[in-house]
C-alpha positions in Angstrom: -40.8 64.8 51.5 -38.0 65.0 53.9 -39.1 61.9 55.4 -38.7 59.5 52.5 -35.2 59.0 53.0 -34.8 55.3 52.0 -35.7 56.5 48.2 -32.9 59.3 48.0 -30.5 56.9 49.6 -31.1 54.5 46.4 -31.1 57.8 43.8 -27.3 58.3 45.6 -26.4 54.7 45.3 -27.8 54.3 41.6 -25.7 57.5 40.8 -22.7 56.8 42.0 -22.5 53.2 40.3 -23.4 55.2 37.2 -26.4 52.6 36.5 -29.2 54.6 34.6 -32.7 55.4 36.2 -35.6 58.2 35.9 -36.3 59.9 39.1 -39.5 62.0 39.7 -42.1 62.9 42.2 -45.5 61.0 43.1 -47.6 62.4 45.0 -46.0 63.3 48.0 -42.8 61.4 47.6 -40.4 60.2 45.3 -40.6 57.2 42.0 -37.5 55.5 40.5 -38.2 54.0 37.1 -34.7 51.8 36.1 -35.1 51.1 32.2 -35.3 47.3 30.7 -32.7 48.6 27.9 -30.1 51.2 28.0 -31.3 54.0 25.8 -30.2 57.3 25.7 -33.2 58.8 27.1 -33.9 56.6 29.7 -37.4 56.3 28.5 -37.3 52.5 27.3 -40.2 49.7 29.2 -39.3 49.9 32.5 -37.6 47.0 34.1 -38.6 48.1 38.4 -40.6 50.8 39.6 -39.4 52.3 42.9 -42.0 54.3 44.8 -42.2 55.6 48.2 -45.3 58.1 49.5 -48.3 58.4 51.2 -50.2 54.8 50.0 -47.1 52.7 49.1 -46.7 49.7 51.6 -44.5 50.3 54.6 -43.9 54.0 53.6 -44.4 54.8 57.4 -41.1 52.6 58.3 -39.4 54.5 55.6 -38.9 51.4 53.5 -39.8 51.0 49.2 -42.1 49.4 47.6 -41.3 47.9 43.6 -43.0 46.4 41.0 -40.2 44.3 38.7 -37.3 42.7 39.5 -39.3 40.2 42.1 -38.2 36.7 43.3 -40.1 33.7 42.0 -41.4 33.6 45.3 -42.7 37.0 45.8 -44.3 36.8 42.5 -46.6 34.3 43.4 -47.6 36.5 45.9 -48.1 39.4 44.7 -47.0 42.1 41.9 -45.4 44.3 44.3 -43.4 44.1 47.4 -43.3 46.2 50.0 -41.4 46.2 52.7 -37.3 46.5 50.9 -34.6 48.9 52.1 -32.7 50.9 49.5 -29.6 48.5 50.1 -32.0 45.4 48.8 -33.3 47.4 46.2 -30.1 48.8 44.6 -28.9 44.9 45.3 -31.2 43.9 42.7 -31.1 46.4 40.2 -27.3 46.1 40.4 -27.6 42.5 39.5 -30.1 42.9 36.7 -27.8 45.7 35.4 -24.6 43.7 35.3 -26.2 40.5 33.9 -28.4 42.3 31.0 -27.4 46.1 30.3 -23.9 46.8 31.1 -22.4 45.8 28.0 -24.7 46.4 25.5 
C-alpha cells in the first residue's frame, strides 16, 4: 500500500484542517468517505468517496478517483472522475465544507 501516496497526503491535509472524514482500506489501498452532515460519528450519507487501489482510474499515476463533489461538467460525463491529485481533492472538499458544514 506504500504506493498510494496521493490518498494519505489528503488523510494529512483533511486532518490538519480538522474537516471530518472516514478513512479505511479497499482492497489493496485506501477509501476516504467525507460526510454530507456533520454528525458525531461520521457515519451520515456520504457527500465524496475517495478511493485509490488496484481498479480505480489512474491509480498507476498515483492520482484519486471520487464519486461526489463533481463539476457540472464532469457530471455529464461521468459519475466518477479519475484522474485528481490530493491538492484538487482536499480543494473541493474544503469548499463544500466551508459553504455547508462548518457552522452547523
Amino acid at each position: 500500500m506504500a504506493e498510494y501516496k496521493e490518498i494519505v497526503k489528503l488523510k494529512e491535509k483533511l486532518e490538519k484542517a480538522k474537516i471530518p472524514f472516514e478513512f479505511r482500506t479497499l482492497f489493496d489501498g485506501y477509501q476516504i468517505c467525507y460526510p454530507e452532515k456533520n454528525t458525531e460519528d461520521k457515519k451520515g450519507v456520504m457527500k465524496c468517496s475517495v478511493i485509490e487501489h488496484y481498479g480505480s482510474y489512474r491509480h498507476l499515476d498515483d492520482l484519486l478517483e471520487i464519486m461526489g463533489l463533481l463539476t457540472e461538467e464532469e457530471k455529464q460525463d461521468d459519475d466518477v472522475v479519475g484522474h485528481l491529485s490530493a491538492d484538487e481533492v482536499f480543494q473541493r472538499i474544503k469548499k463544500h465544507y466551508e459553504e455547508h458544514i462548518k457552522e452547523e
